[in-house]
C-alpha positions in Angstrom: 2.6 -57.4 95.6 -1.1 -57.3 96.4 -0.4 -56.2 100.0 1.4 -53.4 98.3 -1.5 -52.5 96.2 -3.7 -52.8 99.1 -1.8 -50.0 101.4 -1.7 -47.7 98.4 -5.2 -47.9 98.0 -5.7 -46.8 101.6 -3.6 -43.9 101.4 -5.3 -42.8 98.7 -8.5 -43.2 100.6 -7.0 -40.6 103.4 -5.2 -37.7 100.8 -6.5 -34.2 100.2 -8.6 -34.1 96.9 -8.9 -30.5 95.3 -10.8 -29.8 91.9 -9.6 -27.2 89.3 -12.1 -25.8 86.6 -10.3 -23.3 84.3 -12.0 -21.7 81.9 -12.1 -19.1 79.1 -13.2 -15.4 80.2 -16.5 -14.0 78.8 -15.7 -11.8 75.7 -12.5 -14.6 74.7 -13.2 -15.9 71.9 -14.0 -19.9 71.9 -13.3 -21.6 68.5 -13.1 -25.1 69.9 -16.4 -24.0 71.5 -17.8 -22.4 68.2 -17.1 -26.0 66.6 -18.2 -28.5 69.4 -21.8 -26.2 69.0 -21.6 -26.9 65.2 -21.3 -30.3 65.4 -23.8 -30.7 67.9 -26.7 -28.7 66.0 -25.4 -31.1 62.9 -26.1 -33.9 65.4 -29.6 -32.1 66.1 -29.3 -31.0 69.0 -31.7 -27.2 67.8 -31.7 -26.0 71.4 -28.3 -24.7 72.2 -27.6 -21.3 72.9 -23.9 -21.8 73.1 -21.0 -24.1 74.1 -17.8 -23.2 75.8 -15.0 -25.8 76.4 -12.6 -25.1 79.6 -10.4 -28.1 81.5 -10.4 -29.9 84.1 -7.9 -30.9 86.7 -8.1 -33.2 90.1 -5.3 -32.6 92.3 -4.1 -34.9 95.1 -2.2 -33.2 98.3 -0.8 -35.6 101.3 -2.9 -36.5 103.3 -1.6 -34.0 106.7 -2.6 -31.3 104.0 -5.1 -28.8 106.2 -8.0 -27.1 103.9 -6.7 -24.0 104.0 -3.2 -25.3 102.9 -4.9 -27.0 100.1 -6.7 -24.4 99.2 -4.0 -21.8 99.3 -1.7 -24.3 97.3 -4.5 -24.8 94.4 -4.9 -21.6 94.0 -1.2 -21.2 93.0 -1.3 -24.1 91.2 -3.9 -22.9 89.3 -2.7 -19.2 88.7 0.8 -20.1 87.7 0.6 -23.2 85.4 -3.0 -24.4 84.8 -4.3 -21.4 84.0 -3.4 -18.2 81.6 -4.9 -15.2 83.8 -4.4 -12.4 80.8 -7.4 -14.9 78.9 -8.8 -17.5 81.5 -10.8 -17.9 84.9 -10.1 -20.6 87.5 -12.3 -22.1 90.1 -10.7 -24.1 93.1 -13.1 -26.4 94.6 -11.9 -29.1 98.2 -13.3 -32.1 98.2 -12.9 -34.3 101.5 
């Protein structure tokens, strides 16, 4: 078993890593964001000017992925299931 968990943590080592931020568009209306601000400035924190939340998502392609096929297939990702384009903005980001 340990020389199992061994060659998975190699491959892991070698796999295509992209980074997905989603997040609301300017003029959307944020009431998780509204609330996380109000509970700061409760917390006293004086000096924000506003909070918005988004998400986050780390995506891991095999490893004979090329960038441009990573990039090509997070950005799909990302359009048709993380994020809701009528409301939300994604950012793609590769990380080797």
């Amino acid at each position: 078993m340990r020389k199992n968990l061994r060659f998975i943590l190699v491959i892991f080592d070698y796999i295509m890593k992209v980074k997905v931020y989603v997040t609301l568009k300017p003029g959307v209306l944020d009431p998780q964001g509204k609330a996380i601000h109000h509970s700061a400035e409760l917390l006293g924190f004086e000096k924000i000017a506003d909070i918005r939340q988004g998400k986050y998502f780390e995506i891991a392609l095999a490893e004979n992925t090329s960038e441009a096929e990573a990039k090509e297939t997070a950005e799909k990702i990302a359009k048709d299931v993380l994020a809701n384009p009528v409301i939300e903005d994604y950012r793609v980001e590769i990380v080797n």
